[in-house]
C-alpha positions as CSV (number, residue, x, y, z in Angstrom):
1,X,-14.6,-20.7,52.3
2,X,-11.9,-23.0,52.9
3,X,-10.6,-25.6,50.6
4,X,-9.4,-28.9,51.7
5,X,-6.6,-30.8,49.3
6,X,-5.8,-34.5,49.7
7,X,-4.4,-37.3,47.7
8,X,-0.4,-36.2,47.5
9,X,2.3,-38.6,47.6
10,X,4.9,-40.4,46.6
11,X,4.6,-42.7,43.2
12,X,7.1,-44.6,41.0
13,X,7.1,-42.8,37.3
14,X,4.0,-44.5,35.3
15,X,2.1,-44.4,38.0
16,X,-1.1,-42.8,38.8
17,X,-2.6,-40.3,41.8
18,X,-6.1,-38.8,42.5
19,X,-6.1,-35.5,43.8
20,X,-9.3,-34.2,45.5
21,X,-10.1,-30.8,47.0
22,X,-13.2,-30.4,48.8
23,X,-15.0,-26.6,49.8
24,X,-16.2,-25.9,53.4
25,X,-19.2,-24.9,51.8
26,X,-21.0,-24.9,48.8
27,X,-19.0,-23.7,45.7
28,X,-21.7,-22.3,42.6
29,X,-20.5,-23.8,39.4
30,X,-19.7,-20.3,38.0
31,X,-16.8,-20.7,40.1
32,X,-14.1,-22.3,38.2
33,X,-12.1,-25.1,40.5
34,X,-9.0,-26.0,39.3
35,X,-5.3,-26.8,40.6
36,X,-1.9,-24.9,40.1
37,X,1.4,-26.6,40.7
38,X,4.5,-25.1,41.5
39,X,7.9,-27.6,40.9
40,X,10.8,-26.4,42.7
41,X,12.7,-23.6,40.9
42,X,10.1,-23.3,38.9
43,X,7.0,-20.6,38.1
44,X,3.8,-21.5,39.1
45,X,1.5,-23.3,36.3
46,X,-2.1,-23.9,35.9
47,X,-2.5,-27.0,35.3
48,X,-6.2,-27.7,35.0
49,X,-9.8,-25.8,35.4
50,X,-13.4,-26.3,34.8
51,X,-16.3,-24.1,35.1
52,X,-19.9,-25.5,35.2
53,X,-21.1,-25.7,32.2
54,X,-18.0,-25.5,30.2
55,X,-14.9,-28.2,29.0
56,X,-12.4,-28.6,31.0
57,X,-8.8,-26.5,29.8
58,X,-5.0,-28.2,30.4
59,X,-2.2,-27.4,30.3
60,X,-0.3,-28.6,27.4
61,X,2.1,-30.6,29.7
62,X,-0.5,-32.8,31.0
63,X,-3.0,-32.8,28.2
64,X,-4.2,-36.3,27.7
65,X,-2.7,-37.8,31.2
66,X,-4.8,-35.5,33.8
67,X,-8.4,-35.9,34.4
68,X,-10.1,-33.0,36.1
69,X,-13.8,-33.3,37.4
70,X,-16.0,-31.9,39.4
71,X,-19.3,-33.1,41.6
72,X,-21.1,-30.0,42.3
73,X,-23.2,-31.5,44.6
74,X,-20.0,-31.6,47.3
75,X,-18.5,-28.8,45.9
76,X,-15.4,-31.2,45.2
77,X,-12.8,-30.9,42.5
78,X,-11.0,-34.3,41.3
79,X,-7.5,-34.5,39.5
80,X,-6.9,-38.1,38.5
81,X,-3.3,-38.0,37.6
82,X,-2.4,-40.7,34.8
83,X,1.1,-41.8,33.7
84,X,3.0,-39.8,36.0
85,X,6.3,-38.3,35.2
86,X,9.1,-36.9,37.3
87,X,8.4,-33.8,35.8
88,X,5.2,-34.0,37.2
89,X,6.8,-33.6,40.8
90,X,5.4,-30.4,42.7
91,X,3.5,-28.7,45.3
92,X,-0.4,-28.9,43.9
93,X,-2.8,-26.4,45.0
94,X,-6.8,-26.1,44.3
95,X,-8.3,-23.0,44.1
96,X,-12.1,-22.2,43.8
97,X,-12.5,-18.5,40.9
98,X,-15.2,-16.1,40.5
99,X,-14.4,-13.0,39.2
100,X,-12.4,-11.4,41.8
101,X,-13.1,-13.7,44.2
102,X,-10.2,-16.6,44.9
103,X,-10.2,-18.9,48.1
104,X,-7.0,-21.5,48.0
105,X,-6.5,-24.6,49.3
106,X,-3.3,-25.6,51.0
107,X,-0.9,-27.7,48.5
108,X,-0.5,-31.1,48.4
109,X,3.1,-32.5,47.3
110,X,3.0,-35.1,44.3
111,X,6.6,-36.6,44.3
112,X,7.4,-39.0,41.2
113,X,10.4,-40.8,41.3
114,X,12.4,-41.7,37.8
């Protein structure tokens, strides 16, 4: 399975992004599809997941200003990206979970400028 991220860029602080990550085939909603980010200098951090059937979990940094979704359907995983920040700049990757089973996609970088 490959994963296919798009929607990086380059936004003023405030601003908003969509991030969308699409699976070469079709992804069972007991996967979990979420993103990580890694900021330079900085460890990696999960940033958002959702399993079918199941709420979607945050991380506390972006609680409240990142929408994850998911349309089964096209085995596609959304990240709307709301009231960016500059510490919101980093490399975002999507990855597709189940069990022991990870596929990534390639990272997409979100740059926010102050």
């Amino acid at each position: 399975v490959q994963l296919q991220a798009s929607g990086g860029g380059l936004v003023q602080a405030g601003g908003s992004l969509k991030l969308s990550c699409t699976a070469s085939r079709s992804i069972s909603r007991t996967y979990t599809m979420g993103w990580y980010r890694q900021a330079p200098g900085k460890e990696r951090e999960l940033v958002a997941s959702l399993m079918g059937g199941q709420l979607p979990t945050y991380a506390d940094s972006v609680s409240g200003r990142f929408t994850i979704s998911r349309d089964y359907a096209k085995s596609t995983v959304t990240l709307q990206m709301d009231f960016l920040t500059f510490e919101d700049t980093a490399v975002y990757s999507c990855y597709a979970k189940y069990r022991e089973i990870v596929y990534w996609g390639q990272g997409t970088k979100v740059t926010v400028s102050s």
